[in-house]
C-alpha positions as CSV (number, residue, x, y, z in Angstrom):
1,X,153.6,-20.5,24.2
2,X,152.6,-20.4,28.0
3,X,149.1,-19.4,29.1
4,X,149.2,-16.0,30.1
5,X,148.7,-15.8,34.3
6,X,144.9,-15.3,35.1
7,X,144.7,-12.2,37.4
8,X,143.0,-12.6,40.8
9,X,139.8,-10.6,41.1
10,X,140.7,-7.1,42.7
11,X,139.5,-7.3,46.3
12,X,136.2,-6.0,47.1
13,X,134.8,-2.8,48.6
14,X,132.9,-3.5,51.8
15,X,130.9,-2.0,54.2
16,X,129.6,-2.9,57.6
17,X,126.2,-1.5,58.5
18,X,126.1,-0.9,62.5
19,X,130.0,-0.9,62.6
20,X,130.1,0.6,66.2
21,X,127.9,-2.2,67.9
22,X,129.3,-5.4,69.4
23,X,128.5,-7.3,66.4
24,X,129.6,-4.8,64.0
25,X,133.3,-5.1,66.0
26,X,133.2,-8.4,66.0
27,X,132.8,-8.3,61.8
28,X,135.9,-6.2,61.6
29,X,137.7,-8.6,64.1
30,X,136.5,-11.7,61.6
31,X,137.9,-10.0,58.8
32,X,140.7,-9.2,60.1
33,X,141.4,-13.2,61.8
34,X,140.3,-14.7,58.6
35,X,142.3,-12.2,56.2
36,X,139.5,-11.4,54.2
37,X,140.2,-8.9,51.3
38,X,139.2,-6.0,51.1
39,X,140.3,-3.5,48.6
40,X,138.3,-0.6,50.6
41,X,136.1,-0.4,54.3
42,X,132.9,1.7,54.8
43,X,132.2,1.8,57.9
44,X,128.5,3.0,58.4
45,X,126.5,4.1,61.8
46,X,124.3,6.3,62.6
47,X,124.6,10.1,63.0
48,X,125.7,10.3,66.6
49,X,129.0,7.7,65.7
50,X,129.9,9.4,63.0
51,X,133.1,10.8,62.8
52,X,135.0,8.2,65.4
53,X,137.8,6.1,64.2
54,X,137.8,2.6,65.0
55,X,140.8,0.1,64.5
56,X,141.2,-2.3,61.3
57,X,144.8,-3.6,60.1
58,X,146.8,-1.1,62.0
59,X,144.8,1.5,60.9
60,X,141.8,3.8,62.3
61,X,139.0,4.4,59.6
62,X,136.8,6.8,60.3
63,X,132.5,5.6,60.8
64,X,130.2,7.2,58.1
65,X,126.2,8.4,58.5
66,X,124.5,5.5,57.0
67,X,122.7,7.6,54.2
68,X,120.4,6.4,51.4
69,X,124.3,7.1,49.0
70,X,126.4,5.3,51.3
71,X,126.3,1.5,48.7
72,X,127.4,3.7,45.8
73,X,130.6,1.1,44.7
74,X,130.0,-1.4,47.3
75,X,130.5,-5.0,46.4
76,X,129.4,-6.7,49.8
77,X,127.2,-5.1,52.5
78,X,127.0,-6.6,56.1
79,X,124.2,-5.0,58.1
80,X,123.7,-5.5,62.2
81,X,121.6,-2.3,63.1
82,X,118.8,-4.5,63.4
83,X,115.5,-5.1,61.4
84,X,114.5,-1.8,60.7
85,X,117.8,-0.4,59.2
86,X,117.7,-4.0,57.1
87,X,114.4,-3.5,55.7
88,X,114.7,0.4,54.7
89,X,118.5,0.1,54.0
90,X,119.0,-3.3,52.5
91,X,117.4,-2.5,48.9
92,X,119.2,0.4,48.6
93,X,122.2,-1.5,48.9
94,X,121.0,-3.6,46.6
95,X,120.0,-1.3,44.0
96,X,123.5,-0.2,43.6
97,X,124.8,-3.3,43.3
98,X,125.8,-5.0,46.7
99,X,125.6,-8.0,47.5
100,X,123.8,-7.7,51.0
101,X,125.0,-10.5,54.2
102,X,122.0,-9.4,56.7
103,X,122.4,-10.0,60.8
104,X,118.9,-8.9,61.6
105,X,115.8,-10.9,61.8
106,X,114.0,-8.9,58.3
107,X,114.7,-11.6,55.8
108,X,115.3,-14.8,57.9
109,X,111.9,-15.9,56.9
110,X,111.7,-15.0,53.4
111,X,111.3,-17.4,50.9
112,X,113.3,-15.8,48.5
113,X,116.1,-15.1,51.0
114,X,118.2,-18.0,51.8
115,X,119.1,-18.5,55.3
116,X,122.4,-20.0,55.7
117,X,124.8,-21.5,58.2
118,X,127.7,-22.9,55.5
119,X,128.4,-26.3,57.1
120,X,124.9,-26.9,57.0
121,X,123.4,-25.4,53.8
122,X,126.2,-23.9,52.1
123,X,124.8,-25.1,48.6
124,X,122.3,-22.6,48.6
125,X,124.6,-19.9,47.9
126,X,125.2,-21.3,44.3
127,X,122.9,-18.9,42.6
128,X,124.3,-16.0,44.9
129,X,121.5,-14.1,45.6
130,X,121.4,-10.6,46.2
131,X,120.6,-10.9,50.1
132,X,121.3,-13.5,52.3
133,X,120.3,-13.9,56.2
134,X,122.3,-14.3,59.0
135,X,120.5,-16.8,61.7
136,X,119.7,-16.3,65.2
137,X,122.8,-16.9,67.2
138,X,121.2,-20.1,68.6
139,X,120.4,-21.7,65.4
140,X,124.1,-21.3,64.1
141,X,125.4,-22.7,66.2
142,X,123.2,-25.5,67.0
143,X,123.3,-26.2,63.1
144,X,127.1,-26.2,62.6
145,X,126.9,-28.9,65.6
146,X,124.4,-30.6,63.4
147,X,125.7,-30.6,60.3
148,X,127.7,-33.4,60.0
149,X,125.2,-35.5,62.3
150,X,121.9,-34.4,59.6
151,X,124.1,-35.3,56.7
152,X,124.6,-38.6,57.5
153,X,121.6,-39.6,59.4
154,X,117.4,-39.1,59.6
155,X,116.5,-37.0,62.9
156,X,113.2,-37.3,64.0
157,X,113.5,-34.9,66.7
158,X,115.6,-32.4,68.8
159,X,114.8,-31.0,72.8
160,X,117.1,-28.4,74.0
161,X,117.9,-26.1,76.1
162,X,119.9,-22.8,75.9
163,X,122.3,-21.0,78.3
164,X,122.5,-17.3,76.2
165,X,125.1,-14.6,77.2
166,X,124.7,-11.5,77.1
167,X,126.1,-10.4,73.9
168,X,123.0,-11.8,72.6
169,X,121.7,-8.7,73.2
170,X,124.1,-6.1,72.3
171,X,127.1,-4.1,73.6
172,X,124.0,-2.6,76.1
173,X,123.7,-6.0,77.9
174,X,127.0,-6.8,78.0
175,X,128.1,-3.5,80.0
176,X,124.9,-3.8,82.1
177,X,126.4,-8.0,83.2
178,X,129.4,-5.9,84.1
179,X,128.3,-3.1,86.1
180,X,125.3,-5.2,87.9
181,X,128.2,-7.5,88.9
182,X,130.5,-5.0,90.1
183,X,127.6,-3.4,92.0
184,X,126.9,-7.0,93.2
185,X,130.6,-7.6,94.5
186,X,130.9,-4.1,96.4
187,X,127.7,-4.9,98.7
188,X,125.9,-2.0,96.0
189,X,122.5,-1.2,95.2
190,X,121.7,-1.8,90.9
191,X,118.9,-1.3,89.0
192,X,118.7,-2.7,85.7
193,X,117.5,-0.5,82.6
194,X,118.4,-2.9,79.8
195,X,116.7,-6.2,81.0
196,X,113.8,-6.8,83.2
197,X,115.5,-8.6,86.2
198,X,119.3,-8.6,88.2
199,X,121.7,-10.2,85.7
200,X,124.7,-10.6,88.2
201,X,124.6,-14.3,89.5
202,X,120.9,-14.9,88.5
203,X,119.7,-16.8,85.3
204,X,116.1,-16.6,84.0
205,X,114.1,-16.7,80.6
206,X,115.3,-15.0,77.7
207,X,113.6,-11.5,77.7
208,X,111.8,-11.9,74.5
209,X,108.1,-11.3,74.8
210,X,105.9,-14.3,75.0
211,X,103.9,-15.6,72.8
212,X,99.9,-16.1,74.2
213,X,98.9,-19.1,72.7
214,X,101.9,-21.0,72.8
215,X,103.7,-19.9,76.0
216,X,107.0,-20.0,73.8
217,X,108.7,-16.8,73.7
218,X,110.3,-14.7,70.7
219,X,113.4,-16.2,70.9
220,X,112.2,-19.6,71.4
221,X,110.1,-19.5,68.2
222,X,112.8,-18.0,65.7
223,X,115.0,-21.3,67.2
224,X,112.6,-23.4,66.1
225,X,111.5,-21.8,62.9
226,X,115.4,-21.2,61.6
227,X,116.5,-24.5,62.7
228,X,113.8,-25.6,60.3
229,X,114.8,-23.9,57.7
230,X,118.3,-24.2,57.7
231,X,118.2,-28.2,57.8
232,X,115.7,-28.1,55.5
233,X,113.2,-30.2,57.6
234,X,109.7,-28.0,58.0
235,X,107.9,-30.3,60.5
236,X,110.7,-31.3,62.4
237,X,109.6,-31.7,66.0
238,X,111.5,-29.4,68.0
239,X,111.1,-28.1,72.0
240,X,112.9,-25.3,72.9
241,X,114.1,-23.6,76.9
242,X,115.9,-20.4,76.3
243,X,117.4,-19.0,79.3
244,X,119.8,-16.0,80.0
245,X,122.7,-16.6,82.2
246,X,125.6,-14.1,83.8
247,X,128.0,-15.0,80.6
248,X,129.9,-12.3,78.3
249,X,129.5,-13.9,75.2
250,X,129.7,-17.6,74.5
251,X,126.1,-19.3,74.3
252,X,125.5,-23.2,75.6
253,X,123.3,-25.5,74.6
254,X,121.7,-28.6,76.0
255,X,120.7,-31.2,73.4
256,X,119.0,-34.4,72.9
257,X,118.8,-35.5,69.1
258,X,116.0,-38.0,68.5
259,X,117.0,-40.6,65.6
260,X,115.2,-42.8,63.3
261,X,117.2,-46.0,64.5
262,X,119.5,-46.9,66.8
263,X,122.6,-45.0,67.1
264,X,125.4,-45.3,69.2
265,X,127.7,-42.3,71.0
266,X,130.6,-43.5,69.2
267,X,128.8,-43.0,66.1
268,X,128.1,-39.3,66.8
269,X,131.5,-38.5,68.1
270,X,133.2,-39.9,65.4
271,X,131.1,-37.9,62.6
272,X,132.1,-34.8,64.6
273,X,135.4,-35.6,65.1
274,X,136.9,-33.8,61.8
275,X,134.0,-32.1,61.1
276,X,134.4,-28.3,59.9
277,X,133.8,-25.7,62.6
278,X,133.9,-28.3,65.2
279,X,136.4,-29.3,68.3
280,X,135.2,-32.2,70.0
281,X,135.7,-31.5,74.2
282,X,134.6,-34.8,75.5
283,X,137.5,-36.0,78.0
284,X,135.4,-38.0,81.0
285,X,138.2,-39.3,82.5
286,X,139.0,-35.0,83.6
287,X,135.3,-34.5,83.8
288,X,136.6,-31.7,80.5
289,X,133.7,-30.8,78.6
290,X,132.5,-27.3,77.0
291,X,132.8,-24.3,78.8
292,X,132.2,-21.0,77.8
293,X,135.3,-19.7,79.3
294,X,137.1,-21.9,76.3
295,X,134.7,-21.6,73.9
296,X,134.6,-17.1,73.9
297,X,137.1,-15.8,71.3
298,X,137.3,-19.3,69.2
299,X,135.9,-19.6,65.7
300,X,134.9,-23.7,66.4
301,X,132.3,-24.6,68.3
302,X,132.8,-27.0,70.8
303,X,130.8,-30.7,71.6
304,X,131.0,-33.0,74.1
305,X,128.8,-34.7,76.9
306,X,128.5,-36.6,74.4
307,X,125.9,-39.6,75.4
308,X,123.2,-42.3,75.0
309,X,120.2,-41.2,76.3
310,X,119.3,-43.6,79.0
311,X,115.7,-42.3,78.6
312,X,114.6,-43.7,75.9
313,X,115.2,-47.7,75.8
314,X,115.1,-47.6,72.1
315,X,118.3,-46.6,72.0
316,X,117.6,-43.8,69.6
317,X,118.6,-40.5,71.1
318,X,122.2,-39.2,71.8
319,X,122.3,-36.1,74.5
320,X,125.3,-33.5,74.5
321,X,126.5,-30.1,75.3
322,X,127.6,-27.5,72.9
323,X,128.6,-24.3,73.3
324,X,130.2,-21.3,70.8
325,X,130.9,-17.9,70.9
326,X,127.6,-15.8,69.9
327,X,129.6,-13.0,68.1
328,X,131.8,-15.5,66.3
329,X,129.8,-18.2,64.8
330,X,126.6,-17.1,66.3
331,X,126.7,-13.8,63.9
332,X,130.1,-12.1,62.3
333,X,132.1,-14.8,61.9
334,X,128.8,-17.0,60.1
335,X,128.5,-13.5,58.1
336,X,132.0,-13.5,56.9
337,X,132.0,-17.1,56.1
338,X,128.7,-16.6,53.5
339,X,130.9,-14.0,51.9
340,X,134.1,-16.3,51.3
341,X,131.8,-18.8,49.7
342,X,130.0,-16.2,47.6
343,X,133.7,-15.0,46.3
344,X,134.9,-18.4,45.9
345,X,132.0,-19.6,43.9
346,X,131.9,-16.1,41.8
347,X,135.4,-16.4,41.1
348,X,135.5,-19.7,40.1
349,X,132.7,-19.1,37.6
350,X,134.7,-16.3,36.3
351,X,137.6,-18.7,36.1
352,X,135.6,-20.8,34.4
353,X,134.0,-18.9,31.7
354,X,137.0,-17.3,30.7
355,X,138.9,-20.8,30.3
């Protein structure tokens, strides 16, 4: 007698805490690209977005009040409303059973809370736990680039810099980039109200506050910190630059990787070469390398510049230039990734038990 067919899970309820901000757009956008499943869609805001429809699968669902009811028969939870909606909001997902994938900053420290970038640390989804953080943008995407590098060899040390778009900082930003240049073009007077300084052709530190003893700022620290914790190397020696320049959404970074011995260029480019989440763009003959015009709107995130470092004699550090989209990799798509492994893993354990 044939095995009866094993039925396939029925797909999840989700919701999407912060589903009018740019992140919470780009979620829907990720599930839809990576035909997630989803049996039903909460979309959750606060009380002045309730009531609009927004566009998923040919269809407009309407955004919800996030209230302390709104998990009631919710499987997975994403949140981006930032770190005080995570930490008042998040439990009460919990408690009624969701499994919570948190873009904010509340958890990303936590020693009970894995922080995860798949390519990287993936494994530590196996025991699914109830909430899982989201990195800063920077760290993602730095630690997809790394990935397959840190897997097969000891770093010792990594000196970067950052070129962050504006999307690191909300939909807000990104409509102030615009109308600051516009201003700018027409010979027009614009004062900023989101960031401290002219975005429009002008770069300058990230806006985080800055730390007094250290000089570091915010953002500079949660790089280092995350990066850390995500490669799972605590005292890894890491210097950090974070600046904001006049770009929509794809983040750049400059990178110099310190080794243990002597590596070659080849030997980095050819561990990155089919590695997941990864296009190499490293023609020198067309002087083709990352841009961020390529890289906004792509799921991979794109390498090249890839190089000995002819400052150290040793022969021990390789520099390059990486660059990904920040809403993409850098937060929703990274999101929506964690919760393919987490339904993968579950439903091969459920697979497996009922064998």
């Amino acid at each position: 007698m044939n095995a009866p067919l094993r039925q396939s899970p029925p797909a999840p309820v989700i919701a999407i805490v912060g589903a009018t901000g740019a992140v919470g757009i780009a979620l829907l956008e990720s599930l839809e690209r990576r035909q997630f499943r989803v049996g039903e869609l909460r979309l959750l805001a606060s009380a002045r977005s309730a009531g609009r429809r927004v566009p998923f699968r040919h269809a407009l669902v309407p955004v919800e009040e996030l209230t302390e009811n709104s998990f009631d028969g919710v499987d997975i939870a994403f949140f981006s409303a930032g770190a005080g909606i995570s930490r008042e909001y998040a439990p009460l997902a919990v408690a009624a059973g969701a499994q919570v994938i948190d873009n904010s900053s509340a958890f990303r420290m936590s020693d009970d809370v894995p922080l995860v970038v798949p390519e990287a640390n993936g494994a530590s989804l196996q025991d699914a736990p109830r909430i899982i953080a989201n990195p800063n943008c920077i760290a993602a995407i730095l630690t997809t680039a790394l990935a397959p590098i840190h897997q097969r060899w000891s770093i010792t040390r990594l000196n970067l810099s950052t070129y962050q778009a504006a999307s690191g900082g909300g939909a807000a930003m990104m409509e102030e980039l615009r109308a600051g240049t516009s201003a700018s073009l027409a010979g027009e007077d614009f004062t900023p109200k989101v960031l401290p300084h002219s975005y429009a052709f002008n770069i300058f530190s990230h806006n985080s506050d800055i730390d007094p003893e250290t000089g570091y700022n915010g953002e500079e620290l949660k790089v280092i910190a995350e990066t850390r914790r995500i490669l799972s190397q605590p005292a890894l020696p890491i210097s950090v630059t974070c600046i904001r320049v006049p770009i929509l959404r794809a983040h750049g970074i400059a990178l110099s990787v310190r080794f243990d011995a002597h590596i070659t260029a080849e030997q980095i480019r050819g561990a990155l070469q089919d590695a997941p989440g990864i296009r190499v763009v490293d023609d020198w003959a067309a002087n083709h390398f990352p841009m961020p015009s390529e890289a906004s709107g792509e799921e991979d995130v794109l390498v090249g510049r890839i190089r000995e470092d002819l400052g150290d004699p040793s022969g021990r550090t390789i520099t390059m230039f990486i660059v990904g989209d920040q809403l993409l990799k850098g937060a929703a798509q990274n999101a929506v990734q964690i919760a393919e492994v987490l339904i993968k893993t579950h439903t091969l354990r459920e697979s497996t038990a009922s064998a």
